[in-house]
C-alpha positions in Angstrom: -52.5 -69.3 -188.3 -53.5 -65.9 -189.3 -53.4 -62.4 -186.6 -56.0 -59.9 -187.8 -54.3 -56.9 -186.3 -57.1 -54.1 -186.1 -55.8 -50.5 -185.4 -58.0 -50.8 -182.0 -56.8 -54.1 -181.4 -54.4 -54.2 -177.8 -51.1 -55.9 -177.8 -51.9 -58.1 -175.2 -54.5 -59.7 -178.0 -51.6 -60.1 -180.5 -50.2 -61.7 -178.0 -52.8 -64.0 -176.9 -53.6 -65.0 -180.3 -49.6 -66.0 -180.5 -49.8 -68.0 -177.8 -53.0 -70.0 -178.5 -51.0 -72.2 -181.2 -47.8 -71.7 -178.9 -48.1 -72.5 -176.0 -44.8 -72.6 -174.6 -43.7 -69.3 -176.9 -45.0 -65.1 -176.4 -44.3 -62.5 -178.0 -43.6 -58.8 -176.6 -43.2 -55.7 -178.4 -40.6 -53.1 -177.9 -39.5 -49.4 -179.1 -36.5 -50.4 -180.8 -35.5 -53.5 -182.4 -32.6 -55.9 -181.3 -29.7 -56.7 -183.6 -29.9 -60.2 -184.9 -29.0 -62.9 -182.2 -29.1 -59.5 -179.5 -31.5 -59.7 -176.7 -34.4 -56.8 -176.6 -34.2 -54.5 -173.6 -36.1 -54.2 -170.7 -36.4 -50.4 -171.0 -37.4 -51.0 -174.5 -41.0 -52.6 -173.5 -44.1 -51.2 -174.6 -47.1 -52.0 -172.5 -49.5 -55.0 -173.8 -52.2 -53.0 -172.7 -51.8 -50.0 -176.0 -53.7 -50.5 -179.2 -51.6 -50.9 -182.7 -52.6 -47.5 -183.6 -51.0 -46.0 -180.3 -47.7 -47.9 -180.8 -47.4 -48.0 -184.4 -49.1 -46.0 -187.4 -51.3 -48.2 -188.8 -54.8 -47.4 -189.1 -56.1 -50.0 -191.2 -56.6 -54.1 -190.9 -53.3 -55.9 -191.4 -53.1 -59.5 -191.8 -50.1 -61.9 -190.0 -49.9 -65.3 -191.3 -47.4 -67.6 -189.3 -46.7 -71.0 -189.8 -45.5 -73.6 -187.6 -42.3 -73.9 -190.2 -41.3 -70.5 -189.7 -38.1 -69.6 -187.7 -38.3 -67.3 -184.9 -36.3 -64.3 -186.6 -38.3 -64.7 -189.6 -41.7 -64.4 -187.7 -39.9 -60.9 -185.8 -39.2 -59.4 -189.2 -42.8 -60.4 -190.4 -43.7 -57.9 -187.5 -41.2 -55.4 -188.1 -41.6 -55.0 -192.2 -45.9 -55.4 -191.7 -46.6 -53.4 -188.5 -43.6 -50.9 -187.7 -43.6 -53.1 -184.4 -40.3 -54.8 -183.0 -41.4 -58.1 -181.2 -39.2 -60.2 -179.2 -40.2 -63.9 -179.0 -39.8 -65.9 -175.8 -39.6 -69.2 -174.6 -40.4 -71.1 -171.0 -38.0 -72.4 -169.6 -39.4 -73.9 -166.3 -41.1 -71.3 -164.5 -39.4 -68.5 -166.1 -39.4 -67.1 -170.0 -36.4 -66.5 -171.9 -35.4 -64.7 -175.1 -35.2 -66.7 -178.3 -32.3 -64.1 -179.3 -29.6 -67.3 -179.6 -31.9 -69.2 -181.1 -33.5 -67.0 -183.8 -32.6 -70.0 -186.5 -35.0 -72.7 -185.1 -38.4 -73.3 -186.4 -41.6 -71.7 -183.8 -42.6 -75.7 -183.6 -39.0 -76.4 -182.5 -38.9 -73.7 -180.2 -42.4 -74.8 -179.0 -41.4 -78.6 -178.5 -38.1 -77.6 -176.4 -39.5 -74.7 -174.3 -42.1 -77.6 -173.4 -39.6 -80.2 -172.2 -38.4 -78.0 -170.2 -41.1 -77.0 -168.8 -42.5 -80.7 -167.8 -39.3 -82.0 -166.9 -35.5 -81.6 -166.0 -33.2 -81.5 -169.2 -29.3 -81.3 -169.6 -27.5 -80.6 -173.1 -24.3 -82.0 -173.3 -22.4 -82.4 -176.8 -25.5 -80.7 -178.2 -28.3 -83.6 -177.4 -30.6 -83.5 -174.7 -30.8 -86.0 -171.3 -33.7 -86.4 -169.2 -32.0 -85.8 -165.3 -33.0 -89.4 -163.4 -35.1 -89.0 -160.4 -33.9 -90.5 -157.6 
């Protein structure tokens, strides 16, 4: 996939377009960025609802390309080194959205897959696999 960030374009967009091909994964943007396998804070959040050119200096067309294949902290540089823009990526978890900050090594489609069993249905990790909680 491929973000055409426009200087009048609004975070929440970005965002959007992000989620279109993830659906289980968003992105938010934030003043500072987090140290590697930190989370981002709260206080740090910028409003979805700026434009690029309000939260970062660009002023022309800049051009994301993100593939499936990509690890999470890879695809927060990619932001970082092209836009000036610290982006924290999260994933479901139920009903609720967490920060990939432990996870920054797995792949956006891996990221994707889990935050989606999750989401459908009750998971455990034990000895690092996965078990599906029996319904009673």
């Amino acid at each position: 996939m491929i973000i055409v960030v426009h200087p009048n374009k609004l975070l929440s967009e970005i965002a959007s377009d992000f989620n279109k091909f993830f659906p289980f994964l968003k992105i938010e943007f934030f003043k500072n960025p987090h140290a590697w396998l930190e989370t981002s804070k709260t206080e740090d959040a910028i409003s979805p609802n700026q434009k690029i050119s309000d939260a970062t200096k660009i002023n022309k067309d800049v051009f994301i390309e993100i593939h499936y294949w990509q690890k999470t902290g890879t695809i927060e540089q990619v932001f970082k080194n092209k836009l000036d823009l610290s982006i924290q990526i999260f994933r479901r978890q139920g009903e609720h959205w967490i920060q990939t900050n432990g996870t920054d090594i797995l792949t956006l489609e891996e990221q994707n897959q889990i935050g989606k069993m999750f989401s459908e249905d009750s998971y455990h990790l034990y000895n690092n696999n996965f078990f599906l909680e029996k319904k009673l």
